[in-house]
N, C-alpha and C positions, 0 to 999 in steps of 0.2 A: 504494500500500500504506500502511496506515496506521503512526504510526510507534508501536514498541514503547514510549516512553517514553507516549505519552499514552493507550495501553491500561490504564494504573496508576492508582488513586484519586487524584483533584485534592487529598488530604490525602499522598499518598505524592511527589506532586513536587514539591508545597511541600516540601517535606522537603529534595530535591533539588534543586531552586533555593537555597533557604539555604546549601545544603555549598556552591554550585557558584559563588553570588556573593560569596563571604568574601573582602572583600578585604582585608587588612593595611593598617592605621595605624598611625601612629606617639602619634597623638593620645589618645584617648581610646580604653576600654574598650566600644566601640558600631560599630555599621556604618555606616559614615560613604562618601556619595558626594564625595570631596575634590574639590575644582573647583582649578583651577590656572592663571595666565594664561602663555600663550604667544605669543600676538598680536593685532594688532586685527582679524582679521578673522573669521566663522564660515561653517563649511560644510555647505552644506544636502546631505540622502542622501536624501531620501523619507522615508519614515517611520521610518528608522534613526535620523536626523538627531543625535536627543539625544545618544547618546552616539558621535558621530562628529563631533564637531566640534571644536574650539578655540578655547575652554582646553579642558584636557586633565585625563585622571581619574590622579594618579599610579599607580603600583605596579598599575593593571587591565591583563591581559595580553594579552585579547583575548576571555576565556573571556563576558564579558558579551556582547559585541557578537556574537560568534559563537552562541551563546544565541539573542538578537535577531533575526538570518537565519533560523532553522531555519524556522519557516512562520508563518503569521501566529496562529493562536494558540496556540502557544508562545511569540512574540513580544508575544502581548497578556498573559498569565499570569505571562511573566519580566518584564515591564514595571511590571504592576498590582503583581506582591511588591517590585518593587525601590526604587522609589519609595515605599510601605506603610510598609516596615521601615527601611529608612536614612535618615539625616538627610544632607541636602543641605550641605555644609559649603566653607566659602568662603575658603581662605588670606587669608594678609595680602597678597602679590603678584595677589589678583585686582581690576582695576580695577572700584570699584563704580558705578563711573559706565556700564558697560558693562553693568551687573545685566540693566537692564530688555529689551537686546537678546537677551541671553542667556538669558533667561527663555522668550522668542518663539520659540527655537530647539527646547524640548521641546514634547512631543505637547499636546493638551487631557487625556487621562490622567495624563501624569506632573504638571501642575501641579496636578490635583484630586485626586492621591493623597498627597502631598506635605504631610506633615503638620509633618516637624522640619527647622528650619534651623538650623546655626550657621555661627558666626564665629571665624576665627585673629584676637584681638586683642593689637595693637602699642602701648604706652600710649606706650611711648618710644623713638624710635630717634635721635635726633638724634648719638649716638655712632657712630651705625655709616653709611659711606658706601652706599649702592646698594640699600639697603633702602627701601623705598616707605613714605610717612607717611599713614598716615590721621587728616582732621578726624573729629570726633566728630560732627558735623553730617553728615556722609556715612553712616553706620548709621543716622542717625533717618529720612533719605529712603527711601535703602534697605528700613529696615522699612513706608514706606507702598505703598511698589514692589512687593515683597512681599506685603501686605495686596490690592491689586489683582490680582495675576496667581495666588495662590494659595488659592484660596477654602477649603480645608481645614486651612491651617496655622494650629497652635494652640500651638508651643514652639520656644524657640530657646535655643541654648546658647554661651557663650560659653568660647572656651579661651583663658586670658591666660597668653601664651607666657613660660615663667619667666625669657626672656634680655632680653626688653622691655618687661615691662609695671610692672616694681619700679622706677623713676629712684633717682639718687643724691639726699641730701640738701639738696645744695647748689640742685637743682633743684625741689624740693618734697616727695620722698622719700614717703610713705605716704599725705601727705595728697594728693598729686596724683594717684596710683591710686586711694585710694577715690573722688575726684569723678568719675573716669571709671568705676569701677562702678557708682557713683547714677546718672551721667547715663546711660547705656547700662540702667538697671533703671528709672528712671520714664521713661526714651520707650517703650521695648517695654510694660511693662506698661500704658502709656495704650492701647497697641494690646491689652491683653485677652489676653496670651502670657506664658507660666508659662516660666519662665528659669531658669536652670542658670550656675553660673561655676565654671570647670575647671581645676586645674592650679595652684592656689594654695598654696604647701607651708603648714603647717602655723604653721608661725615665724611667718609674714604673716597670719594669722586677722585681724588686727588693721585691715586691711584692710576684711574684709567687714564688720566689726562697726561699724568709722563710716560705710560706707556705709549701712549697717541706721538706722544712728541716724540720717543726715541724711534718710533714705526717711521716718521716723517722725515728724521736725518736720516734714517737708513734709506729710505726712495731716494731722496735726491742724490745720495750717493752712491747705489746703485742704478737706479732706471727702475726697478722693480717697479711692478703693479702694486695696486690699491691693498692693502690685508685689511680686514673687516674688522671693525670693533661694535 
């Protein structure tokens, strides 16, 4: 029998996909796939595989993956919107060295739909015990990792967590964050990707404004194109 939901206009269960994959973040004001690390290892389901494995999607309850089972094109329609509309977003806790495996793990769909990435960025944690430190060298592979396995991605956004990414003065205080906005905004935009930076209260403007500036001695002194702020 076929099922009542896909008797409905392919405009009326978009509709209901959207309601039905809303998942709560705590991050930003957007539909965000959170990635999360758990372990080193992942686990293959068939064609479920993406979102059955670990890392783990916080706060999803099961309503996606259940979605996913009902038949296969439901499964192909809940997959093509889910990847479409959300941005693929990477905590600080996820080992980016594990990116590239991880990537292998989703369909040939989800990586050709797959348009926005972002990143939880940690500028400074050296305060806090058990917190995971990322090089800034680690984002720039990452984004060519990226660049390889996802041939439609064209934005990534950066969320600098307000509890790490401001250091104390003693350690370099405003000017250490803006060098890690510049560098995190000329290697992506080498890569040709319109950028986004999230979460910067308002007091700290001051931030993006010398990153803007050192972006702007760098063009004139190379030729380089526009990097997006």
């Amino acid at each position: 029998m076929d099922s009542p939901l896909l008797r409905l206009p392919l405009e009326i269960r978009l509709m209901i996909y959207e309601y039905a994959l809303d998942v709560p973040n705590e991050y930003m004001d957007r539909p965000l796939i959170v990635v999360n690390d758990r372990g080193p290892s992942f686990t293959a389901r068939g064609r479920y595989r993406a979102l059955s494995m670990c890392p783990s999607w916080p706060n999803e309850n099961g309503k996606v993956r259940s979605l996913l089972n009902v038949n296969r094109q439901i499964h192909d329609e809940v997959e093509d919107f889910l990847y479409s509309h959300n941005t693929l977003f990477f905590l600080n806790s996820f080992n980016l060295d594990r990116l590239d495996a991880f990537l292998d793990t989703l369909s040939a769909t989800a990586r050709n739909r797959i348009r926005s990435v972002g990143f939880e960025v940690f500028f400074f944690v050296h305060s806090q015990t058990g917190v995971p430190k990322r090089l800034l060298k680690e984002y720039e592979k990452a984004g060519r990792i990226l660049s390889e396995k996802l041939p439609n991605w064209s934005s990534v956004v950066f969320y600098l967590d307000p509890r790490f990414y401001f250091p104390s003065a003693a350690v370099g205080g405003r000017e250490l964050s803006a060098r890690g906005v510049w560098y995190l905004a000329t290697k992506f935009g080498a890569l040709r990707k319109e950028m986004q930076f999230f979460a910067l209260p308002a007091i700290h403007r001051h931030v993006m404004v010398e990153a803007e500036r050192k972006i702007a001695l760098m063009r004139r002194g190379s030729g380089q194109g526009r990097a997006f702020l």
